[in-house]
C-alpha positions as CSV (number, residue, x, y, z in Angstrom):
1,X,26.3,60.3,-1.9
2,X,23.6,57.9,-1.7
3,X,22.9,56.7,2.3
4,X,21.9,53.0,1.6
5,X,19.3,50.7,2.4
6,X,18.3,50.4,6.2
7,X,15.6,48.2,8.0
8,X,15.0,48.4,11.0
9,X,13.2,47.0,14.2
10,X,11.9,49.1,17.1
11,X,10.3,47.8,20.1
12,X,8.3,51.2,22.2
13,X,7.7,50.5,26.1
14,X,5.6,52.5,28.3
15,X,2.0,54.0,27.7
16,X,1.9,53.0,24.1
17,X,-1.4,50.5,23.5
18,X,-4.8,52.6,23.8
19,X,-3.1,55.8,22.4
20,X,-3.5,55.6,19.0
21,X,0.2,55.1,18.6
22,X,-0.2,52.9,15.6
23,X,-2.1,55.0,14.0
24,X,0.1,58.0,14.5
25,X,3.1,56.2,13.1
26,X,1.1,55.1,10.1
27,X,0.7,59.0,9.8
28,X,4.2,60.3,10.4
29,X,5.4,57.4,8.2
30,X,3.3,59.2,5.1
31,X,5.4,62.0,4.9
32,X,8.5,59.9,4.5
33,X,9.8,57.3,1.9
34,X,9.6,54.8,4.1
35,X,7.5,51.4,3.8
36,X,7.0,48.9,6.8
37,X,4.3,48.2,9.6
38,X,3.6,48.6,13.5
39,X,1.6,46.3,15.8
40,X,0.6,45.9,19.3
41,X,2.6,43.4,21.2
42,X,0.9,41.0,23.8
43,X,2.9,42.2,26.3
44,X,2.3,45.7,25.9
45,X,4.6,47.0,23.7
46,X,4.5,48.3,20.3
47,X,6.6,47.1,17.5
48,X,7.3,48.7,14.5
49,X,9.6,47.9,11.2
50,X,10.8,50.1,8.9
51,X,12.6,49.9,5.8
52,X,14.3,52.5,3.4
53,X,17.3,54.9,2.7
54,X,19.0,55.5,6.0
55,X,18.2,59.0,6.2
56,X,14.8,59.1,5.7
57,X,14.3,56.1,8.2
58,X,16.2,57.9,10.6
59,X,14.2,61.1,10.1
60,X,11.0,58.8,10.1
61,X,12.5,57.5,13.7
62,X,13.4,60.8,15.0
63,X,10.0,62.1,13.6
64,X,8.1,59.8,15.9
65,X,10.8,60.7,18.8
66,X,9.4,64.5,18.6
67,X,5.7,63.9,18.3
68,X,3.3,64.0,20.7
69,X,4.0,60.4,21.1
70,X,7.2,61.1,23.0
71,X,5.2,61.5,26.6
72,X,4.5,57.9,26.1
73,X,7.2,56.0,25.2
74,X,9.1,55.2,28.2
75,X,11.5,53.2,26.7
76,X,13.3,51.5,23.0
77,X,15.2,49.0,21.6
78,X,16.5,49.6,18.2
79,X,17.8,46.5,16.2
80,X,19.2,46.2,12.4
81,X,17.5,44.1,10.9
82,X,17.6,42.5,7.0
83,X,15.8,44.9,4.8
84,X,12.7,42.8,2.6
85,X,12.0,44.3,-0.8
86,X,8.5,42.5,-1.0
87,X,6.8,45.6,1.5
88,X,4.7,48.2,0.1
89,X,3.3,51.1,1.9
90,X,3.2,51.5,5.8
91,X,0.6,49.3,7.4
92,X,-0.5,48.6,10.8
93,X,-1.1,44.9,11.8
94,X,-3.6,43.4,14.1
């Protein structure tokens, strides 16, 4: 049974900016067929989109959830969002 297209947008609060926590999602997010990008918010958050089957961007979320990136994240919002065929890859944006 085929799990459907998701997208969705996470916003990370806490110690997440001067970590390297973009550049440990762009990792996790290589070992999963997943395509979308993360960014540093002004205000001090991260944001990150993803797009894919359901289960492998809930494995990509939950991935993130168990890595070392867990001490940091204080707090998330998760929102459904309209998935964008046009993205390629997993890219972090400045």
């Amino acid at each position: 049974m085929a799990s459907g297209l998701a997208a969705k947008r996470v916003l990370y609060e806490g110690r997440v900016q001067g970590i390297g926590f973009r550049f440990s999602a762009k990792e996790v997010a290589e070992g999963f067929e997943v395509v979308g990008w993360v960014k540093n918010l002004p205000d001090g958050r991260v944001q990150l989109e993803v797009q894919g089957q359901s289960s492998e961007v809930a494995a990509f979320l939950e991935a993130i959830e168990k890595s070392h990136l867990r001490a940091h994240i204080h707090r998330k919002v998760v929102v459904n969002i309209e998935p964008v065929q046009a993205l390629k890859g997993f890219l972090i944006r400045h």
